[in-house]
N, C-alpha and C positions, 0 to 999 in steps of 0.2 A: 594676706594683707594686700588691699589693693590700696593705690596710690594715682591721683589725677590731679591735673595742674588747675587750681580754683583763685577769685578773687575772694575777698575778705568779706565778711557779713552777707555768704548767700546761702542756699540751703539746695542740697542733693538730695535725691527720691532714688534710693537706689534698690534693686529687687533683683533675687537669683530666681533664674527661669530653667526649667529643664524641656525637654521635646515636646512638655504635655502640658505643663501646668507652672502657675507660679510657686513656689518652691516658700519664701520668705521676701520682702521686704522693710523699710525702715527709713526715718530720715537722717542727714547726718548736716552738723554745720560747718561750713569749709572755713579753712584758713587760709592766712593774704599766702600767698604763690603756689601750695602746695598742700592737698588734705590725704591724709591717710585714717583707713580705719581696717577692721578685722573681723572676721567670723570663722566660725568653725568647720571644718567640711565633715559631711555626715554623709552614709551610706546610699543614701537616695541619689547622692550626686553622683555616683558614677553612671558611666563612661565620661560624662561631660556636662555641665552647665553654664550658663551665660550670664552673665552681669551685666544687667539694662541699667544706666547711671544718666538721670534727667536731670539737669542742674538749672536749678534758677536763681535771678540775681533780685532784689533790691528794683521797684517799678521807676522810681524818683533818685536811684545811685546816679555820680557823673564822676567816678573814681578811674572808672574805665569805657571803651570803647566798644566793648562785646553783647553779644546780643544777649537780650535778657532772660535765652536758656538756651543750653546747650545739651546735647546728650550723646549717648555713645555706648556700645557695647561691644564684649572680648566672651571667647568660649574661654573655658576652665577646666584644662583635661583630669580627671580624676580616678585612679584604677586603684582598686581593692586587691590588695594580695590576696586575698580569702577567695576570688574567684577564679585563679589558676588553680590549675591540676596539673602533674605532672609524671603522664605516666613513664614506665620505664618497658624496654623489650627484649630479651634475654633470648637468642637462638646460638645455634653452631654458626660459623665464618663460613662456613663453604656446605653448602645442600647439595643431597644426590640424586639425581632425578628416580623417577619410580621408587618411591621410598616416603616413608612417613616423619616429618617437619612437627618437631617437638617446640612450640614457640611458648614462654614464660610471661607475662604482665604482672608486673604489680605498680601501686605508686610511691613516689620516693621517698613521701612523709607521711607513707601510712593510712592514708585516706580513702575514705569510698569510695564508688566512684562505679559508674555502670560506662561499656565502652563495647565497640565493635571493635573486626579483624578485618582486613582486607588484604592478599599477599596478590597482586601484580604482575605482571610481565612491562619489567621497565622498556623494553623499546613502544608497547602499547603507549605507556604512560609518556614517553618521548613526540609521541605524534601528536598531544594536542597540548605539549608543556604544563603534563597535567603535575600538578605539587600535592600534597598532603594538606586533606582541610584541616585549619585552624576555626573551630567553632566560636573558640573567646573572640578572634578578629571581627565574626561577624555578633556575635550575639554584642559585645562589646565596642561594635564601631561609633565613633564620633556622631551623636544625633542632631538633625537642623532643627534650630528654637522651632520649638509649635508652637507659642506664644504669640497673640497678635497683639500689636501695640497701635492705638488711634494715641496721637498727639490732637489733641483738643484746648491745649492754651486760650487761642485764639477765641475761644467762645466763651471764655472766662475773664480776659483781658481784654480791650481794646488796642494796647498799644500798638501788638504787632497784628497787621491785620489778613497776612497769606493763612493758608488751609494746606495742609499736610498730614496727610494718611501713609504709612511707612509700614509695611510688612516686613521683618526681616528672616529669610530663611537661610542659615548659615550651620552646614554641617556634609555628612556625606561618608559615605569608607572607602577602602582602596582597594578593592577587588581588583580593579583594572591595570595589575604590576606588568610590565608587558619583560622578553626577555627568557630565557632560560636554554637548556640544551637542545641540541639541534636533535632530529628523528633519527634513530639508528637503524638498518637493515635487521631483521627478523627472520629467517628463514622457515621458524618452526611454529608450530600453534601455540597462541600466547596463554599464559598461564594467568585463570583470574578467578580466585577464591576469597569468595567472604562470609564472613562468621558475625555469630550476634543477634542481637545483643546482648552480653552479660552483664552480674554484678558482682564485684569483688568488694568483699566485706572490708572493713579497716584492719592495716595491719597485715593483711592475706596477702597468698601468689596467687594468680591463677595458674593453670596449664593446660594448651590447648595441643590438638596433631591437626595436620595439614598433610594431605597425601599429593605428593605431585607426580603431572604426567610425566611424558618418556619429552624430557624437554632441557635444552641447555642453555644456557645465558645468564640474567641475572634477575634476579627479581625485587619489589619495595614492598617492604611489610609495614604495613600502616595504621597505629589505632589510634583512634579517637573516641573523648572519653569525655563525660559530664555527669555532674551531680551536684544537687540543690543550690544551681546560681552559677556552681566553680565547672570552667574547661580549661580541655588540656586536648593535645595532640602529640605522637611522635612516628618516630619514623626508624626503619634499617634497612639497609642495599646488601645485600649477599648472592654470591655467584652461584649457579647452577650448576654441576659437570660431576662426570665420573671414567672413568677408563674408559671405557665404549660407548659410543653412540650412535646411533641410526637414526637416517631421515629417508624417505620412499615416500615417491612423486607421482601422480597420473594425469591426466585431463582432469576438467573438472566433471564431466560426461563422458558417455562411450555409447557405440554403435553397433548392433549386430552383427559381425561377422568380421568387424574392423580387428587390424591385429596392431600391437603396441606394444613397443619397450618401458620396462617401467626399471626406473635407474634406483636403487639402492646407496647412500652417500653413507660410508662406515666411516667415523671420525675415532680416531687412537690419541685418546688425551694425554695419554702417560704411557712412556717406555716400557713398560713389560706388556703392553698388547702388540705381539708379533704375527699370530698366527689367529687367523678370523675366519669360519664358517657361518655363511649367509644363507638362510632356509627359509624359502617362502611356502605357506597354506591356502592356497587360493580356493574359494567357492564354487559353483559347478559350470556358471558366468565365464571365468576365466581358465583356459585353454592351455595347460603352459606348453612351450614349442623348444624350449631347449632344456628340459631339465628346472628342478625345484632348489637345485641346492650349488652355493657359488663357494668358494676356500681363496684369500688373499690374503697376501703377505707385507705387515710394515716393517722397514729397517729403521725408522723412527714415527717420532709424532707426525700428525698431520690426519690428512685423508684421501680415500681412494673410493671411487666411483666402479660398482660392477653393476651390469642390467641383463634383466630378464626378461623373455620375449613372450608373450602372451596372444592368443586367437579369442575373440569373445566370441561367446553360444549365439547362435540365431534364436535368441530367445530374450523377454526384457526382464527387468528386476534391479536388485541392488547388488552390483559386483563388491566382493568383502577380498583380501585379500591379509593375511598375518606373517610381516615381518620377522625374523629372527635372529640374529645375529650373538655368535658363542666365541669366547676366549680365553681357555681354562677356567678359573673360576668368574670372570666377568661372562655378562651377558646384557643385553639389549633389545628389545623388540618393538614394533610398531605396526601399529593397524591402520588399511585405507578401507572407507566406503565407496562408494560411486555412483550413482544411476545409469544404466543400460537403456537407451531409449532408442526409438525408432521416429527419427525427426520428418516424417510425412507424416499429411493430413489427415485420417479416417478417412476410411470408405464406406459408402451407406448403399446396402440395400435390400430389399423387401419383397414375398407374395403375401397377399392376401385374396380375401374370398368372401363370399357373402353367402349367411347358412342358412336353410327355411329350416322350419321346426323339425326334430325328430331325423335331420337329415347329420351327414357327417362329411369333414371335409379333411382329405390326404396331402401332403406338404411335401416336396424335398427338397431340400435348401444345402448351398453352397456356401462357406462360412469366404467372407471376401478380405482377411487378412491373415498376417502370420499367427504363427500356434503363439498362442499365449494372449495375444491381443482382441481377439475375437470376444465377444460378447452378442448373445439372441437376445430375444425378448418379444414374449408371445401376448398378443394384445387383444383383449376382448372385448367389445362391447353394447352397448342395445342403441343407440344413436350411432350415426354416420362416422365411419371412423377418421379421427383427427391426426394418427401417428404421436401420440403424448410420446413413444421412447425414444422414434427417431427425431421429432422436432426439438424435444428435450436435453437429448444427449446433445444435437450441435450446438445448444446454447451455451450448456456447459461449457465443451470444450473450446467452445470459440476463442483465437488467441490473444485478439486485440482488443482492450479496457478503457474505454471512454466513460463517457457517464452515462452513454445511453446504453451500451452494450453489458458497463455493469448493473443498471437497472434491470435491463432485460434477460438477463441471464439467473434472475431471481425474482420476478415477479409474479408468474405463471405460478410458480411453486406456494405460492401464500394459497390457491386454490385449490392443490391437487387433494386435501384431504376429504373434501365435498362432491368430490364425480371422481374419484380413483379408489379403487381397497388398498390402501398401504399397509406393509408391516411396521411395528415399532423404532425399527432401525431404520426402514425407509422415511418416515415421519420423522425422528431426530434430525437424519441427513439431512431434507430439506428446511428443519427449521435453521440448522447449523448454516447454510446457504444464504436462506433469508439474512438473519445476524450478520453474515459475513459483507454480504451485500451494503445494509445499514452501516457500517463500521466503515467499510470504505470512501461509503458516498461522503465524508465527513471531509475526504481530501478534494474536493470538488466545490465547497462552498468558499465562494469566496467573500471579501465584508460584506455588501450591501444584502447579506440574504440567497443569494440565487447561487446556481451552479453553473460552474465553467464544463466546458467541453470534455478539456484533457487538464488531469492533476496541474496545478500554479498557475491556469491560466487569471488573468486579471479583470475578465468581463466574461458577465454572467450571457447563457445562453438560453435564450426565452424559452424555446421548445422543450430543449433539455430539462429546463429548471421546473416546466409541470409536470411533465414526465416523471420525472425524479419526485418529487411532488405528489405525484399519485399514489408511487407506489408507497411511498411513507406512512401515507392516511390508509390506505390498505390493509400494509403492512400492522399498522397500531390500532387498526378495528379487528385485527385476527388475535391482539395480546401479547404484539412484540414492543420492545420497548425501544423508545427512541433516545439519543443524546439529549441531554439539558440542552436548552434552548434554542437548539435545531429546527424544532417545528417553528416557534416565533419567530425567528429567524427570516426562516421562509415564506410565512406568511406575509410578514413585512414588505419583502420583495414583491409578492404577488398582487396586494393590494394597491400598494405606489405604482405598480405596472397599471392595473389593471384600470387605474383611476385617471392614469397619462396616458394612454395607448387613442395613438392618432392612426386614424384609416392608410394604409398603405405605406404608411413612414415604419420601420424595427431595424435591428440590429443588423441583421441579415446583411451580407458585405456584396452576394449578388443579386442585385432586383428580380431578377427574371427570376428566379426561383422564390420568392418571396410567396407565405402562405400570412399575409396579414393578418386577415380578417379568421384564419382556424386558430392560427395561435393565441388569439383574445378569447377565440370561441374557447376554448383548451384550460388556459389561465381562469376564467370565469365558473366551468367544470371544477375549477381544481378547489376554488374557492366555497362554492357550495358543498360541495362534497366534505370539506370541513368546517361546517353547518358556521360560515363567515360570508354567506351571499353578497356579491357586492351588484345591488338587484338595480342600481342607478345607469354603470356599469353594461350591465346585461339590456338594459331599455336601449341605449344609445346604437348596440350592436343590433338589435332588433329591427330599428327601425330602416338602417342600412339597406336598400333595394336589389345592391348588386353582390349579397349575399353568399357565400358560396355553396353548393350542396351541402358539403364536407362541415361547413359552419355551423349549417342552419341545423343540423342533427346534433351538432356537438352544444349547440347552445339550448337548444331542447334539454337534455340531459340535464343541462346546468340549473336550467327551471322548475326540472323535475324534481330536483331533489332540494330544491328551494320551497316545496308545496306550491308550485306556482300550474298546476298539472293542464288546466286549462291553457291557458300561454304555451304551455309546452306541444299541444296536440294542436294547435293552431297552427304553432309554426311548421311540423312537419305533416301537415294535412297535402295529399298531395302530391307531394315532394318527392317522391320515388329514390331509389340507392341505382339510380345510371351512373357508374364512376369512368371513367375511360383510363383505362391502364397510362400512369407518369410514371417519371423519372424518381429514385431516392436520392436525387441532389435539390429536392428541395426542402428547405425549413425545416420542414415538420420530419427529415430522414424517411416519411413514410411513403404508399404505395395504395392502390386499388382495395388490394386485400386488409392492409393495414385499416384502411375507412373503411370498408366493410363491418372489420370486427367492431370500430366504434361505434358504427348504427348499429349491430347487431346486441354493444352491449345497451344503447340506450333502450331500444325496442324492450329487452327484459327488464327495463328499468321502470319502463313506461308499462310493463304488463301487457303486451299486445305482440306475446308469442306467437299467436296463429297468421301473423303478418311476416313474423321471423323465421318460418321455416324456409322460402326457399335463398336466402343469404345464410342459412346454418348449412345449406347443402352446397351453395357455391363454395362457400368457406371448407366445408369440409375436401369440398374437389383437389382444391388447391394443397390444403396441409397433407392429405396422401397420397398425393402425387409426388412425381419427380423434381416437380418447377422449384427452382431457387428462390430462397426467403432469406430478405434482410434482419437481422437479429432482430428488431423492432417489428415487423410485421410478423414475424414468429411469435414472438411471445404475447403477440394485443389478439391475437388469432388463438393462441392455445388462452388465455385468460377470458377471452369472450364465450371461447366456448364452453370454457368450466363454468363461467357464472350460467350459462344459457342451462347447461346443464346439470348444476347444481338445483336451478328454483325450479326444476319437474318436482309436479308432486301426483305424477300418476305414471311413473317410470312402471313397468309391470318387473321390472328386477333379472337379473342372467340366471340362467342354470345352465351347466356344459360338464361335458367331461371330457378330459387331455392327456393323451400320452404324447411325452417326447424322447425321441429314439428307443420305443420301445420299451421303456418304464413304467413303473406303477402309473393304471389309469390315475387322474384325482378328480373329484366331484368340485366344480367351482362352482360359487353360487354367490350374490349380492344382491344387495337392492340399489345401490349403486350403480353408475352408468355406464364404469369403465373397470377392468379388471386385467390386471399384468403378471405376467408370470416370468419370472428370469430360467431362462432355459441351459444357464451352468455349461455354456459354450465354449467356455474361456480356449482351451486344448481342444477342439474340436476341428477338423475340417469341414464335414460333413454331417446331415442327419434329416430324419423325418420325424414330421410331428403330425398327429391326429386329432382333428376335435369335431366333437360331437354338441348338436345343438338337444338340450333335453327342455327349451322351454319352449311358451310358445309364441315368443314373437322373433321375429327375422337378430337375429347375429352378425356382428360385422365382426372378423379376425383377421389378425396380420403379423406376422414374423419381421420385425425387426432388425434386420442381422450391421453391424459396424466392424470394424477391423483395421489394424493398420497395416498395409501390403507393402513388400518389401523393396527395398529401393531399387532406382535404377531403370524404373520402369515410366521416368515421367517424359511427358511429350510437349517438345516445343508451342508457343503457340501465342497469336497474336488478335487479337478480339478490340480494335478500333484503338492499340495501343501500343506500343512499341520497348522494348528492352535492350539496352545492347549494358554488359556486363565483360569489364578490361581490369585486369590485374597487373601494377606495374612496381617495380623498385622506386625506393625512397625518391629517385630521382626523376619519375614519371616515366621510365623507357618501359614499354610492356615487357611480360615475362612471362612463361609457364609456370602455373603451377601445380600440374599432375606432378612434378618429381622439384622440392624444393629441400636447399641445406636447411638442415636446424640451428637455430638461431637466426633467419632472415626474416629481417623487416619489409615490410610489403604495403600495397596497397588494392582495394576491395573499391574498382570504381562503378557505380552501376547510374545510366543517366536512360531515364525516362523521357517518353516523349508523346503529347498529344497530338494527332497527327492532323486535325483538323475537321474529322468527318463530322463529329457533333459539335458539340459546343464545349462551354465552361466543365473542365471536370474537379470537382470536390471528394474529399476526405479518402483520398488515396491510400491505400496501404501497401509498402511495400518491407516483403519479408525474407528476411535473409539470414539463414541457418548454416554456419559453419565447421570445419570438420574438428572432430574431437581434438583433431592434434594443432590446432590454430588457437593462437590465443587473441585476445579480440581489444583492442588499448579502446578504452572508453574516456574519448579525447575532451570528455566535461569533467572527469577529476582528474584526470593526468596534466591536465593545461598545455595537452601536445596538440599544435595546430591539425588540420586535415588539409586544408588547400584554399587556396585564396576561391576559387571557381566552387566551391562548394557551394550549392544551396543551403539554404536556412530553411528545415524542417518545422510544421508547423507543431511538432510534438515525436518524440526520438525515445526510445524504449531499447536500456543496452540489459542483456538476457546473460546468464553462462555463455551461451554456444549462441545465440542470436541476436539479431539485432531487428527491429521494428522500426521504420519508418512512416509517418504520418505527412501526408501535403496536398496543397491545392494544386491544379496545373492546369492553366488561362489554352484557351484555342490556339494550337498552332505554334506550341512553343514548349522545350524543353526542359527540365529541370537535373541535377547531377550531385549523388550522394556521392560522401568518402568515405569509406571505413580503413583503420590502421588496423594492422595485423603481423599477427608473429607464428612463426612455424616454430611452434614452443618442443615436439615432442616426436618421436621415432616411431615409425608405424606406418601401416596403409590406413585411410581413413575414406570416409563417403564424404562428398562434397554436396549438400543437398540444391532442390533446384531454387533459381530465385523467381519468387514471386508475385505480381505487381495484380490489384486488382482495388474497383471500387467498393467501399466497403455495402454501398446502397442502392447498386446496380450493375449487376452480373454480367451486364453485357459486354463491358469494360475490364480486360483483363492480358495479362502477358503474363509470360513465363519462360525460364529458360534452364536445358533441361540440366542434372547435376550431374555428377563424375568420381571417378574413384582417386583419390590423390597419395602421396608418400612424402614422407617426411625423411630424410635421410645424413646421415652424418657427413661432416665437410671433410674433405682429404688432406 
């Protein structure tokens, strides 16, 4: 029944409206002060509907004073019992950990009803005040009218002559309850199993098991449940424990050679645990030093701490280690994993040789890291050799992830199956890369299209964003697939660049390094290449006089593959590849060699190989030699030369035979340009290898060797850059920390400084790896300050054991990171060195060397 205050002799237009649609309306004639009328509420109407009520009076009434219509609308909340469900959930009160959780469902009245499990670890569920969903609440929430209403009186009548158009959207749900219990402490790994979805017929129990780990506390066993319209939700809290328990603690890492207590916490729930033997099983990793097996005594409940002293293998892997703890018939146990790592850089290095036909070449090679780390890789090929394992491998490994380093550390690889023999495993691998690569670049786009430098930056970075860009259309002409609307995305960016891009005006924050006119050239490549030429674009660049070399090739390219092939051999007629070795703090991150490989790929693009040969040999000089290569000019170098070397098509193909250390000769053979063989070095110190050239054109081989050498061995050093690295208590007074209590909070101060000999330095990295036994406060989720004098990093990478620092630093002026730290653990540990270097220019670089440190108990 609704009820509205009305004058005598007028007439109401009244109409129920739901989210969507008009529902019913009607007229009604009011009565002098007061009208009432009634309808029925029907199924439709729920969650809620709305009564639109337009009242008009009488054109010629003088009875009253009111305007000659009125209107108004009320939501009308309406809930269906029929679409509750109510399930019910039947366990024991008290759960015992390591044991099987018999949990019962059924519903209270019988009904069907399909429904998931989810059992919880409530301090999890404590941290983000997380509740049990209610599905009726959202499927069921209050809906805003969808109904549009035009008031159009006025174009019916004269008398009133205003214009009013009214939308009304009135509705909404309460998701947003703020409020609930505060986060509780957690000691142990949280507990989170779910099940589902099932269907329990009408009438029926179910019964499901749940097995939980070695875990104590309390847990919320949670189902939710729906069927044809009807939800439900419920919920149960039950405590975890049993007489004995154990918890066993390590770093989150560990280090060869490093030795470390690892503490054992037996907790005695209940009075008849008196008498407790603690036996540990450790893997071959772990060294024990005093004994596998510990005996302690409770006179009541509570708990007591005993620890075990351990030496790790000089050797890497996964340390496993299996707790035990026994007490008459209770018992307990607990397993840790760990990684064994060896936190230095690789070492790289190489003979190679050059074979005439029929002739054969002797090797002995020195393996340059620890037994285990070691890896060869014997390389073969009929072109100039490029080092595909060792150029390769440092991409991989490389530690720091921008957008350009994560492009480039997969780029090269979309090529290697057209000039390398892979095996099937090797080909997975690198498409597994490839994928990997794509999936990441996703955290790099930001709205308008383009990609930022470092993960959330907020503007897009032009060079970057072709780069990235390239490899994508690459990437999806080899048959890899990309994100929904990724590519359009970026296209969008490219072309509104590419259509606004003014001569010597870009992003670029320092002029002097500014590559204007290549990164148009680049964007414009990138655009043809995704057969979206923006040839109006490419004219205005052409015409430009003060061109750059590096342009005028790159914009060729872009012509070429526009069919524009004429235009394109115009512009580089002439033109020569003279680059004179820069800096990688400009724009483009690139270098000599870097534009090298780009003329070298346009030249294969252009079909005018026999002009490309001697920049495939400079290119080649550089990639097997010793000289330092920026991740970007590595990889535009190893993909230049695969496309160079993929469109032979009068390769005359390898034959060779190889022994290594004395093993079965093997006949290799390809028509392929390049051939690798893994030489199973892993364990190895030393060895020799033989190869034999059985064809008949000249052979290029090369032993590859990597490793990572044992620490302790690093050497100060200071390259146009300066380090100084101070460790001090909470309250800034320096301190030692070869020998620190456990439990001290500390600080990791490391302040950089450009000293002035060159200029602007950019995209700084500096890297700082610390000891297993230091725990690292990663002061962006802990909201623990670091120091008012801190820098503001242009990008901060917190690791397990490391910490990554990214920043610019102006001529002649310092900058000063903070790291918090805690001497969490007991043990000797390695203190690795810290290291500061440009990531784009090797000349640029400090270090400072590490140390062995201890962790030790307070008195």
């Amino acid at each position: 029944t609704i009820t509205f205050p009305s004058p005598e002799n007028a007439r109401a237009l009244v109409s129920v409206e739901s989210g969507s649609r008009v529902l019913n309306a009607w007229w009604v004639n009011t009565a002098k002060n007061e009208t009432k009328f009634s309808f029925k509420i029907t199924g439709d109407m729920s969650p809620n509907v709305y009564v639109y009520l337009t009242m008009i009076q009488p054109h010629a009434q003088k009875s009253n004073d009111l305007p000659i219509r009125l209107y108004g609308v009320i939501p009308l909340l309406v809930e269906n019992p029929k679409t509750h469900l109510q399930p019910e959930i039947s366990m024991t009160g008290v759960l015992r950990p390591e044991s099987k959780v018999k949990i019962e469902v059924k519903e209270k009245s019988g009904r069907p009803m399909t429904y998931t499990i989810a059992m919880v670890d409530e301090g999890l569920l404590d941290l983000t005040r997380y509740r049990t969903p209610d599905p009726w609440d959202n499927f069921y929430a209050r809906e805003a009218l969808g109904v549009r209403t035009w008031d159009m009186y006025d174009l019916v009548l004269g008398a009133y002559g205003g214009k009013l158009q009214s939308l009304l959207s009135i509705g909404g749900d309460e998701n947003a309850i703020s409020g609930g219990a505060k986060s509780k402490a957690n000691r142990f790994k949280p507990v989170v199993r779910f099940l589902g979805p099932f269907f329990l017929e009408k009438g029926k129990t179910a019964s499901h098991e749940v097995e939980l780990p070695a875990y104590v506390g309390s847990v919320k066993t949670m189902v939710v449940a729906g069927y044809d319209g009807a939800y439900g939700c419920a919920e149960k809290t039950t405590p975890v424990r049993k007489p004995l328990m154990i918890l066993a603690t390590l770093p989150r890492v560990l280090g060869p050679d490093e030795t470390v207590q690892l503490p054992v916490t037996v907790f005695a729930m209940e009075n008849n645990v008196k008498n407790v033997i603690v036996t540990l099983t450790p893997n071959n990793l772990l060294i024990p030093e005093d004994g596998l097996s510990k005996s302690i005594t409770f006179s009541q409940t509570g708990d007591q701490i005993v620890n075990f002293s351990f030496k790790v293998a000089k050797q890497l892997g996964v340390a496993k280690v299996k707790v035990v703890a026994k007490s008459g018939s209770e018992s307990a146990q607990y397993e840790i994993e760990l990684d064994v790592r060896n936190a230095n850089p690789p070492a790289t290095s190489f003979v190679d040789a050059v074979i005439e036909p029929g002739k054969s070449w002797d090797a002995s090679y020195k393996m340059p890291g620890m037994k285990g780390t070691n890896k060869g890789i014997l390389e073969v090929s009929c072109i100039p050799p490029i080092d595909f394992g060792r150029r390769l491998k440092y991409l991989l490994t490389y530690p720091h992830g921008c957008v350009e380093q994560t492009t480039s550390s997969a780029f090269p690889q979309i090529f290697l199956p057209q000039v390398m023999e892979m095996s099937s495993a090797e080909k997975l691998t690198a498409q597994k890369n490839v994928m990997a690569a794509i999936d990441r670049l996703r955290l790099f786009m930001v709205p308008d299209g383009g990609f930022g430098y470092w993960p959330g930056d907020r503007e897009s970075n032009d060079w970057a964003t072709s780069y990235a860009g390239h490899f994508l259309l690459e990437a999806e002409a080899k048959g890899y697939a990309l994100p929904p609307g990724f590519k359009n995305s970026w296209l969008r960016y490219q072309r509104n660049a590419a259509r606004n891009w003014i001569a010597g005006r870009g992003k670029y924050q320092y002029a002097a390094y500014q590559q204007s006119d290549l990164e148009q050239a680049y964007r414009l490549y990138t655009l043809s290449l995704a057969g979206q030429p923006e040839l109006g674009a490419m004219n205005r660049l052409r015409e430009r006089k003060d061109l750059s070399l590096q342009a005028r090739w790159r914009l060729a390219a872009a012509y070429a593959l526009a069919g524009q092939n004429e235009v394109a051999t115009d512009l580089v007629n002439n033109t020569g590849t003279d680059i004179k070795p820069y800096s990688g703090f400009y724009s483009s991150y690139g270098s000599r060699e870097r534009d090298w490989a780009m003329i070298l790929e346009t030249m294969t693009l252009m079909k005018t190989r026999d002009k490309a040969i001697s920049l495939v040999n400079d290119i080649s000089k550089s990639l097997s030699s010793n000289e330092w290569m920026s991740t970007q000019t590595t990889a535009y170098c190893l993909l230049a030369m695969s496309k160079f070397a993929g469109d032979q098509t009068t390769s005359k193909g390898l034959k060779f035979e190889c022994s290594i250390d004395g093993s079965k000769t093997v006949n290799g053979s390809s028509n392929l340009s390049v051939v690798q063989i893994n030489m199973n070095s892993k364990d190895k110190t030393e060895g020799q290898a033989r190869v034999t050239n059985k064809g008949t054109g000249v052979l290029f081989a090369r032993i590859t060797l990597t490793g990572i050498p044992e620490p302790g061995n690093e050497v100060a050093k200071e390259n146009d850059l300066r380090v100084n690295v101070l460790y001090t208590d909470m309250k800034d007074n320096p301190i030692d920390v070869s020998k620190l209590v456990q439990g001290t909070d500390f600080k990791a101060i490391v302040t950089i400084t450009n000293p002035g000999n060159l200029d602007f330095y950019k995209d700084l990295a500096l890297t700082q790896v610390f000891p297993s036994g230091w725990e690292i406060h990663n002061s962006r989720m802990d909201q623990v300050g670091t120091s008012d004098e801190s820098s503001v990093p242009t990008y901060q990478d917190f690791r397990d054991d490391r910490v990554y620092t990214y920043f610019d630093l102006a001529k002649a002026s310092s900058k000063k990171f903070t790291i918090l730290l805690n001497a969490a653990y007991l043990g000797r540990f390695y203190l690795s060195a810290v290291n500061c270097e440009a990531m784009y220019d090797n000349r640029i670089s400090a270090s400072k060397p590490g140390q062995w440190v201890e962790v030790v108990k307070g008195q």
